[in-house]
C-alpha positions as MATLAB code, in Angstrom:
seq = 'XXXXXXXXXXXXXXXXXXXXXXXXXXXXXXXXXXXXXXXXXXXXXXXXXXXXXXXXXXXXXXXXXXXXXXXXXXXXXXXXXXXXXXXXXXXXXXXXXXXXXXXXXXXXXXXXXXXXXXXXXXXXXXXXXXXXXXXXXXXXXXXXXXXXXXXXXXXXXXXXXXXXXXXXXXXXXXXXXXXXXXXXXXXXXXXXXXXXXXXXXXXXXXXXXXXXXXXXXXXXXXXXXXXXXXXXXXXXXXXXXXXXXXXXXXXXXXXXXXXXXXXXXXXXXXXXXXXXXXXXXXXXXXXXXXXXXXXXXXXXXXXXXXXXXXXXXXXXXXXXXXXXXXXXXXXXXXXXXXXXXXXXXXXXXXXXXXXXXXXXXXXXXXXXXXXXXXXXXXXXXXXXXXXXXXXXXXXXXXXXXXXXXXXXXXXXXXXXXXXXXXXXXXXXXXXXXXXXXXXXXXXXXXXXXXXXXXXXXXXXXXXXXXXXXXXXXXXXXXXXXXXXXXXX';
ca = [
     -14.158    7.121  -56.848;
     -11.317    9.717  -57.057;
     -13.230   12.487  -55.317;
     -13.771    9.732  -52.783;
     -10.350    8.867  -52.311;
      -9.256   12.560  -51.934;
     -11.751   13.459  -49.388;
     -10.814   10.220  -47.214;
     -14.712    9.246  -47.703;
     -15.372    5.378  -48.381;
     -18.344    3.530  -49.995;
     -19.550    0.655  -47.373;
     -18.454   -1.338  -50.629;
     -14.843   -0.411  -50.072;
     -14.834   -1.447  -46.325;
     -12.662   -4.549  -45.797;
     -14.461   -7.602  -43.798;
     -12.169   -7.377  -40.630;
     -13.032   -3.650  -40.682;
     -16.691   -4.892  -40.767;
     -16.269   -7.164  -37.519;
     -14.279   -4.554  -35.927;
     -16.746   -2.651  -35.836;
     -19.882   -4.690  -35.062;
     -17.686   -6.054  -32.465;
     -17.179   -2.489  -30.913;
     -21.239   -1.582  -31.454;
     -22.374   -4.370  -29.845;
     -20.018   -4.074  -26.620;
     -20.895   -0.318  -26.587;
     -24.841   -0.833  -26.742;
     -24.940   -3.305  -23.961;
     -22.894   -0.555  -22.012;
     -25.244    2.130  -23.033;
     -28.338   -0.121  -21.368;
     -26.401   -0.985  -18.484;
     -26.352    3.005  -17.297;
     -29.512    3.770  -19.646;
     -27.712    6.180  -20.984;
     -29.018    6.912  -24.523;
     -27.641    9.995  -25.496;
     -24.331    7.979  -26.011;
     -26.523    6.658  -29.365;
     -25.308   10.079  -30.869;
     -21.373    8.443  -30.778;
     -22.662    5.538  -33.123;
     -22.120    8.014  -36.312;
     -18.604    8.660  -35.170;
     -17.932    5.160  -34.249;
     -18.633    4.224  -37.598;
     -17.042    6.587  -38.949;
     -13.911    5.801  -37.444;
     -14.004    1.813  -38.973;
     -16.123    2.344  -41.820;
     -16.496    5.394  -43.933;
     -13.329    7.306  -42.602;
     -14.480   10.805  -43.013;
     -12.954   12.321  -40.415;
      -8.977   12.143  -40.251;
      -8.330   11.062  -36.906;
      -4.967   10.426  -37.098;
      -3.913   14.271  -38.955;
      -1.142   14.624  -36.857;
       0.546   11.768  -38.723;
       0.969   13.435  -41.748;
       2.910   16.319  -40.267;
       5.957   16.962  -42.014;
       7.826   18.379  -38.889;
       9.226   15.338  -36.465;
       9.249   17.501  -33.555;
       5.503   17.937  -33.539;
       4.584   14.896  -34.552;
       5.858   13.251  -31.789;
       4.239   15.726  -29.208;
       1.175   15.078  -31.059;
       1.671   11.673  -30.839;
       2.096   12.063  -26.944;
      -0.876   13.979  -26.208;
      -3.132   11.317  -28.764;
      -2.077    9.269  -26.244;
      -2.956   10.883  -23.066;
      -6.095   12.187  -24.244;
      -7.242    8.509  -24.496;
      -5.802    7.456  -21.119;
      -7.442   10.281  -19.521;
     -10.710    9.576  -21.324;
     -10.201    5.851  -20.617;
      -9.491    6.742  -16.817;
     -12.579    8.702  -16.756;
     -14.877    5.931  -17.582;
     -13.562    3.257  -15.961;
     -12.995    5.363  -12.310;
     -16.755    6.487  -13.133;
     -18.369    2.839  -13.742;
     -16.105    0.643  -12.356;
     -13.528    0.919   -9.810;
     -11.021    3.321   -7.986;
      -8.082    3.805   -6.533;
      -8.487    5.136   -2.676;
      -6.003    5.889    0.006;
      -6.984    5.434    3.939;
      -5.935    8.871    4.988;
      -6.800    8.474    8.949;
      -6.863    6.602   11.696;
     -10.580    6.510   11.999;
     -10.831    2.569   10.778;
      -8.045    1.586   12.681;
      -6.886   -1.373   13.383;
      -9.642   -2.561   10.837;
      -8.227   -0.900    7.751;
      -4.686    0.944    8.505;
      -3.207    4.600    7.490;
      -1.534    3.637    4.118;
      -3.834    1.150    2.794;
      -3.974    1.415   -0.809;
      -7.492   -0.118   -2.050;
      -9.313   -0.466   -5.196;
     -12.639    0.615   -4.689;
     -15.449   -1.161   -6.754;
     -18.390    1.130   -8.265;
     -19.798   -1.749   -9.855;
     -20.683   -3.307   -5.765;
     -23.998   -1.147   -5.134;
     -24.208    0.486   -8.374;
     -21.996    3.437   -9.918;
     -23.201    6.533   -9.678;
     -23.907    8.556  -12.706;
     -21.919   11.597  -12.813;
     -23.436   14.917  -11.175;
     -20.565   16.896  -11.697;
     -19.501   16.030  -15.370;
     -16.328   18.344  -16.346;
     -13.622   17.406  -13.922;
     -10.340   16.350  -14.515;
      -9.720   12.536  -14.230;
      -7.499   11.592  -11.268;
      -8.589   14.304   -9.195;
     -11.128   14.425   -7.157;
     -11.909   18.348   -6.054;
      -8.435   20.017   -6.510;
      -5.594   19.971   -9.140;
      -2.143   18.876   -7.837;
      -1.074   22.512   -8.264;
      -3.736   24.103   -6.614;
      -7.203   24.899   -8.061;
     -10.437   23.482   -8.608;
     -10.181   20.147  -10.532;
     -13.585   20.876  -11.823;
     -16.501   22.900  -13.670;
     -19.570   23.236  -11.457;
     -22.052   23.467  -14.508;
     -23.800   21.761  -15.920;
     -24.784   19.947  -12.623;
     -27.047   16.255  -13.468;
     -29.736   15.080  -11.494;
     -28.363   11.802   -9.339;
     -29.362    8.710  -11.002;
     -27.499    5.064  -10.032;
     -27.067    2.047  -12.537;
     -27.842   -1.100  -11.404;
     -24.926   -3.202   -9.487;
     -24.346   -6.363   -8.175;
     -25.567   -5.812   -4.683;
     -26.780   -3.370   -2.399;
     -25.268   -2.080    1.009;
     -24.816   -4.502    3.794;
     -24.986   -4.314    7.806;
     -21.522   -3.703    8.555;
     -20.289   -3.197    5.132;
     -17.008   -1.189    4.894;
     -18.379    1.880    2.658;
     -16.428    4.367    0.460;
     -18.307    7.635    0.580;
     -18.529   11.640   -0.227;
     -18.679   13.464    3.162;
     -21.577   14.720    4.045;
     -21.018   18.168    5.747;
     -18.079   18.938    3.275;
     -21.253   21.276    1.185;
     -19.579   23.884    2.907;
     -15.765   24.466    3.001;
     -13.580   27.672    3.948;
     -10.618   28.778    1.865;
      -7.565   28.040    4.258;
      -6.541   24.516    3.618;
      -5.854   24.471    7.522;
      -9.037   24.533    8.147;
     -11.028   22.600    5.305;
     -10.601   19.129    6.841;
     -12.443   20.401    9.861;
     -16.638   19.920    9.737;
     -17.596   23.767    9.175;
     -21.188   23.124   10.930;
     -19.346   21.438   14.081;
     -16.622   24.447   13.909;
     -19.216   27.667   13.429;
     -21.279   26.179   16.049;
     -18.215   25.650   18.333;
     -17.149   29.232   17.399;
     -20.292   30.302   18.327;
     -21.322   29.278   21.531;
     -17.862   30.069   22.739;
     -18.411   33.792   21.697;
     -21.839   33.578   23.876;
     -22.771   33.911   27.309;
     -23.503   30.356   28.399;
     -27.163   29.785   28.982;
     -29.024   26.891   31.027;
     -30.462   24.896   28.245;
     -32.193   22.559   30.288;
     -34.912   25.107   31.866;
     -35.489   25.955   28.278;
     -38.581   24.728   26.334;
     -37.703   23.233   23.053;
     -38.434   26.287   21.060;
     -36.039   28.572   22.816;
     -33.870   26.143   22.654;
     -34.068   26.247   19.205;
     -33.614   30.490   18.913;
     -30.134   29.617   21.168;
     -28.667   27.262   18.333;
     -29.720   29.415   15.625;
     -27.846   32.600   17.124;
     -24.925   30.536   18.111;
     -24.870   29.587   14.304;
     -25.067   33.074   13.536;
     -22.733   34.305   15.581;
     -20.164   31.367   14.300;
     -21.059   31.951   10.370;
     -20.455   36.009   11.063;
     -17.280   35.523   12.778;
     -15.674   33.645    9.866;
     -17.247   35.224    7.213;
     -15.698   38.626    8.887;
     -12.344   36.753    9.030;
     -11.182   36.009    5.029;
      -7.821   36.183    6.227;
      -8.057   33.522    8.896;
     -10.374   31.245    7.038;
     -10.391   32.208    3.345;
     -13.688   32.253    1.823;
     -16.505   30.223    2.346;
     -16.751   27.771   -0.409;
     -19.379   24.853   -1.435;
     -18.375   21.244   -3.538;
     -21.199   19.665   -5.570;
     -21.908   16.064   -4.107;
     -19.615   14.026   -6.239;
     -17.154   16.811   -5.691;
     -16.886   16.732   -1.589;
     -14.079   14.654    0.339;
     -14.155   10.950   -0.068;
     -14.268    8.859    3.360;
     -14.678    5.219    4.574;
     -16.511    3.876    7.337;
     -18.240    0.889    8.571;
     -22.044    0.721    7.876;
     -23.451   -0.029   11.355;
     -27.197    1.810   10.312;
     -29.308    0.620    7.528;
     -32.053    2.329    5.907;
     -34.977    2.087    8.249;
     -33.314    0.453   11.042;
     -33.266    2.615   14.826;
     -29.970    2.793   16.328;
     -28.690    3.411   19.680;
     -25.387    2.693   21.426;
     -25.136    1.914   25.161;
     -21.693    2.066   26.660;
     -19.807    2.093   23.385;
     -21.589   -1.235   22.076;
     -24.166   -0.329   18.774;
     -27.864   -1.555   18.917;
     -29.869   -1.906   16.022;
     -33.629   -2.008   16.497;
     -32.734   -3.644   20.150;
     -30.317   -5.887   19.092;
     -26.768   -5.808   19.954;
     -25.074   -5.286   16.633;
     -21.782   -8.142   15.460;
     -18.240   -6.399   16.999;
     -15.794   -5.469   14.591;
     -12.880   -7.596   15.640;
     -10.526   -5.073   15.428;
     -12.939   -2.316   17.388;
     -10.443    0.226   19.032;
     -11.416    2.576   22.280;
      -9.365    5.173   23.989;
      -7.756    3.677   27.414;
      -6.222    5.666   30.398;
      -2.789    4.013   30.881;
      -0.416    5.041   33.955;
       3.290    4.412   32.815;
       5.916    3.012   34.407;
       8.543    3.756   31.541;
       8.128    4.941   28.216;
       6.942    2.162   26.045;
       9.718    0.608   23.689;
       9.359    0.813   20.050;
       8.783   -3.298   19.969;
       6.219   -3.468   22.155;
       4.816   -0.488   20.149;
       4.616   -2.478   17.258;
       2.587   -5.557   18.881;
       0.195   -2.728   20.569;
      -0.626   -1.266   17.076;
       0.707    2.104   18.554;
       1.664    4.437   15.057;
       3.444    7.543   15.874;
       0.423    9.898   15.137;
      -0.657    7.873   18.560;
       2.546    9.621   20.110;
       3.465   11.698   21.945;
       0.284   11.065   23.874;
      -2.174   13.401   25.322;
      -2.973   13.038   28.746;
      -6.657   13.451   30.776;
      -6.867   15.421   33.710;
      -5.069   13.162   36.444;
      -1.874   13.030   34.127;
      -2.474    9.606   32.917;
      -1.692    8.811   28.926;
      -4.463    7.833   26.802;
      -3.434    5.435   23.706;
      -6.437    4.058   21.166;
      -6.478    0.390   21.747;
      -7.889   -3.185   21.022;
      -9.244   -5.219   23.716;
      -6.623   -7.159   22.934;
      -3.730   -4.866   22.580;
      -5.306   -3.260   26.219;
      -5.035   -7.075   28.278;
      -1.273   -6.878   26.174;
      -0.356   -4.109   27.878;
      -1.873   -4.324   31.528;
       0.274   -7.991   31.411;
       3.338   -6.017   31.257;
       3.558   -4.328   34.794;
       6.885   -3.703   34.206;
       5.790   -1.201   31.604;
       2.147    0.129   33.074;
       0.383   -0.208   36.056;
      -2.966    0.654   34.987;
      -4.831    0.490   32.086;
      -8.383    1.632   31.921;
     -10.572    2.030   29.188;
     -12.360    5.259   29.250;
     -16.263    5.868   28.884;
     -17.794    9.373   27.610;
     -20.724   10.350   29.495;
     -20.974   13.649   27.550;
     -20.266   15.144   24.705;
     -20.589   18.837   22.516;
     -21.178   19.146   19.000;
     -22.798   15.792   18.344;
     -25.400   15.108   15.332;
     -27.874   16.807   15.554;
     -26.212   20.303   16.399;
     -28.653   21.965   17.187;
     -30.673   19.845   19.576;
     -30.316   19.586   23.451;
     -29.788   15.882   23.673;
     -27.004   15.364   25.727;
     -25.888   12.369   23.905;
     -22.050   11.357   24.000;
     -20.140    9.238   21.748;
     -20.265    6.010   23.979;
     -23.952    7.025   24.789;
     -26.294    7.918   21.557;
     -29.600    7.217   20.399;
     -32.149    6.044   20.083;
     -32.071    7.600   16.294;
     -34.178    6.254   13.731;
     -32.255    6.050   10.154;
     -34.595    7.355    7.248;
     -35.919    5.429    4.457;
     -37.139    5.833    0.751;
     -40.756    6.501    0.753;
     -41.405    6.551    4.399;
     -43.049    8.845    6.217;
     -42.444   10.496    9.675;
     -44.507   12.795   11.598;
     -42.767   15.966   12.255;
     -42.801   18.089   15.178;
     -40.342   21.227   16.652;
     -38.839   18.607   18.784;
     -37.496   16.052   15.949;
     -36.911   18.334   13.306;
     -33.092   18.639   13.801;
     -32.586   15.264   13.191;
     -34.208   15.817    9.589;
     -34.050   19.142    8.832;
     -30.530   18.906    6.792;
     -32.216   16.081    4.900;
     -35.456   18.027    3.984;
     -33.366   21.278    2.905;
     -30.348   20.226    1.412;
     -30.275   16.404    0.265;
     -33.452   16.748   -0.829;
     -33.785   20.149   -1.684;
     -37.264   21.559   -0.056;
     -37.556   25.235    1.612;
     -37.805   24.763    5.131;
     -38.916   27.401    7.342;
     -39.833   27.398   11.158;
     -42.441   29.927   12.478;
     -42.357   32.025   15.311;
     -44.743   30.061   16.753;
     -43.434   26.648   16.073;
     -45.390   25.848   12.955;
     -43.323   24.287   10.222;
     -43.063   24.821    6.929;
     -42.082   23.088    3.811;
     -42.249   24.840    0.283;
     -44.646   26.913    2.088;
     -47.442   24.865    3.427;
     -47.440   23.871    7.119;
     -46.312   20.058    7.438;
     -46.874   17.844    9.888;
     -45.591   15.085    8.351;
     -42.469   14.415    6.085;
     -42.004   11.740    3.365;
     -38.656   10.840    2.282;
     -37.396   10.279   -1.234;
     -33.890    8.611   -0.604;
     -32.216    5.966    1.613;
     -29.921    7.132    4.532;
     -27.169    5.121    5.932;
     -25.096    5.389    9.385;
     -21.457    4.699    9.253;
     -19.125    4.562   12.017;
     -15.386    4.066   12.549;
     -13.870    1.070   14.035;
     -11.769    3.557   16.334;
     -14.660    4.757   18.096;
     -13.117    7.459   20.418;
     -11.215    9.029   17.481;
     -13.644    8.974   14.345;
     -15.133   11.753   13.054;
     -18.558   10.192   12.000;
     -22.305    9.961   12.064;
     -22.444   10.544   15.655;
     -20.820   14.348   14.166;
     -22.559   14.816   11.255;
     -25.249   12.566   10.681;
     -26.845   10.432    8.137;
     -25.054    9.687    4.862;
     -27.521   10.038    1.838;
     -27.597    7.203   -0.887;
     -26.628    9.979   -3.568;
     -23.109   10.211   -1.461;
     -22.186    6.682   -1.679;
     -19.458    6.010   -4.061;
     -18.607    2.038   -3.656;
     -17.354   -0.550   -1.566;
     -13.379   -1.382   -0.863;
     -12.751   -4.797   -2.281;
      -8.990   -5.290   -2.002;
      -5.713   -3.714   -0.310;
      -3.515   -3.628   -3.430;
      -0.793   -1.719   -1.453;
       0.185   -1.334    2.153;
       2.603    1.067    3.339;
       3.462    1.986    6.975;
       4.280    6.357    6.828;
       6.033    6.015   10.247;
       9.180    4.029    8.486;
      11.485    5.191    6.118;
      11.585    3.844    2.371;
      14.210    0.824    2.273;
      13.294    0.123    6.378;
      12.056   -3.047    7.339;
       8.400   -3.113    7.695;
       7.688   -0.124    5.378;
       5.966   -2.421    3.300;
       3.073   -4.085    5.217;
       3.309   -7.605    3.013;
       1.142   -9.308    5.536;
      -1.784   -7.152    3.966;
      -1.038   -6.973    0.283;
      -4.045   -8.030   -1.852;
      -6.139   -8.977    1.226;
      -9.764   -8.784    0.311;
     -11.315   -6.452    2.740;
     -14.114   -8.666    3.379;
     -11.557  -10.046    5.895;
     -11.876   -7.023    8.344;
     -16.301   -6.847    7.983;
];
């Protein structure tokens, strides 16, 4: 019993009764969490769980003992914060979030300054792909730096939640196109596919698409790419290195779910169909308007408008007229006050470059799109040279096939010509509520179920960046622990 005593070791005989319930206490909450994500390595903590109520061999507290105050105390700190962080880790991992609306793109819906808490638990949390990162971050340390260790990588697996993803859901998610990233922090918020392409075409003699069969059309987008990736790549100083983020890893944004899994979408003159129907209006559902000023617009009437400051100074179309991001409501506002505009028109897009898919001659726009048919788990499309661009991305890099095209047309996948394609995931559409001024699916396409992160539940904070601190209306208490339910 001395030698026991000496080593720190206990007989289950020498464990007190409270230690006893302690314990089975702790075991059972930690096995029911261990079925809930099916995650049964996590039996190999049971030893040390015991250990640490029970038997006592290990001397997790050693830093108590220290004779010298000084580091005892520092010791006593970082005990501390190691079991915040680790604490932070699993409870941002499996069950909520802290997330900041960054842009406008969900105006007047959700608002730039939002704070929300972000549930995981809603559609499931996702198991973690990207294990060694720092808690708090999500791809870069607040000094600079990678926040993260790209091995190991995990396959994507999802525990069970409450629900699954709804039409019109608001949906926190990892961007899709942010695989690849360049090195200058200028240009890292901008869609690399969307800018090489851009880059690209620019560089090119301008050729008539249209008297183009599909195939050539095809050879066109893939030099423009070219062209693009060669130009930056032959630039480090301009654009830094290209970069990739694992999944988990890439930019977090939030959009409105207009597209579910197996649903066909198309949108007529700015108003979303799904499978023919006319999909339910945000109420808050914001389009760019042409407005001819009188006088400059006073900061009251600003407010009531929803006008922020990143809406001014305006830019201006090609007859001079100012174009502000408006309600329908905020628009009928305005044209009442003649005194302050005498027109306001709301603007429609007949055309547009750079929309999803790049690489396909549809000319879509934003207010004109689709029909597009949103892919499903375990169904299967017939593929041809003219629809491939709308799945290609998914068959090569969400899902992680070799894809080839043949000089004569003939595709191939893992290196047998397919005709067909059958897909192992569930793709979603999302959409801002400020339709002119959202970078979204119509950019970058569909948003794989192994990028969705969770659903907003409430607006814990509200802060408006355009006032000072201590200024009236800095704090938005009007939308302080709103549920954000209220803006689906």
């Amino acid at each position: 019993m001395e030698k026991d005593r000496k080593s720190g070791f206990r007989k289950p005989s020498d464990v007190k009764a409270s230690e006893w319930i302690k314990f089975g206490i702790v075991l059972i909450l930690y096995i029911l969490f261990l079925i809930w994500i099916r995650g049964w390595w996590g039996l190999l903590v049971i030893p040390f769980i015991f250990d640490v109520y029970a038997t006592k061999i290990i001397n997790w507290g050693w830093w108590k003992n220290l004779k010298n105050d000084f580091l005892r105390s520092i010791m006593s700190w970082v005990d501390a914060i190691v079991f915040a962080l680790v604490a932070v880790y699993f409870v941002n991992l499996y069950l909520f979030q802290n997330y900041t609306i960054p842009s406008s793109s969900l105006e007047k819906s959700l608002l730039v300054g939002d704070y929300l808490y972000v549930s995981k638990v809603a559609y499931g949390p996702r198991k973690p792909i990207t294990p060694l990162t720092m808690p708090l971050t999500n791809n870069t340390l607040p000094g600079g730096g990678k926040s993260y260790i790209e091995k190991p990588q995990w396959k994507y697996e999802r525990v069970k939640g409450s629900g699954s993803i709804q039409q019109n859901d608001i949906v926190v998610f990892n961007y899709p196109s942010g695989d690849t990233i360049v090195g200058n922090p200028k240009y890292q918020a901008m869609d690399y596919y969307g800018m090489v392409y851009e880059i690209g075409s620019s560089l090119c003699r301008k050729v008539a698409l249209d008297s183009m069969d599909v195939m050539s059309q095809r050879r066109v987008y893939d030099f423009y790419y070219r062209v693009g990736r060669d130009y930056i790549v032959m630039r480090p100083d301009t654009f830094g290195k290209i970069g990739s983020r694992p999944i988990d890893r890439r930019e977090n944004y939030v959009k409105r779910c207009v597209g579910l899994p197996g649903q066909t979408l198309q949108i007529k003159d700015g108003v979303v169909f799904i499978d023919g129907i006319q999909n339910e209006q945000p109420e808050n559902l914001q389009f760019n308007y042409s407005v001819v000023l009188r006088t400059a617009i006073p900061a009251s009437l600003r407010d009531e408008l929803g006008l922020s400051l990143e809406d001014l100074p305006a830019r201006y179309n090609r007859a001079g007229n100012v174009i502000f991001p408006l309600t329908s409501a905020a628009a009928a506002l305005l044209a009442s006050r003649e005194d302050i505009a005498s027109e306001v028109r709301r603007i429609h897009y007949q055309e547009g470059e750079w929309l999803f898919p790049l690489n396909k001659n549809t000319k879509w726009s934003v207010d004109n799109y689709g029909p597009v048919w949103i892919p499903q788990k375990g169904a299967t499309v017939s593929l041809n040279i003219d629809n491939l661009p709308f799945y290609e991305r998914i068959i090569k890099v969400y899902e992680g096939n070799e894809l080839k095209v043949s000089d004569k047309g003939e595709i191939m996948i893992n290196g047998v010509v397919a005709d067909e394609y059958t897909f192992s995931m569930d793709y979603y559409w999302m959409m801002g509520d400020n339709r002119h001024n959202s970078a979204d699916s119509r950019y970058w396409g569909f948003v794989p179920e192994d990028h969705i992160v969770g659903r907003p539940v409430v607006i814990w904070l509200s802060l408006n960046k355009d006032k000072k601190i201590g200024q009236k209306g800095k704090i938005r208490w009007n939308r302080m622990f709103r549920s954000v339910r209220n803006y689906n």
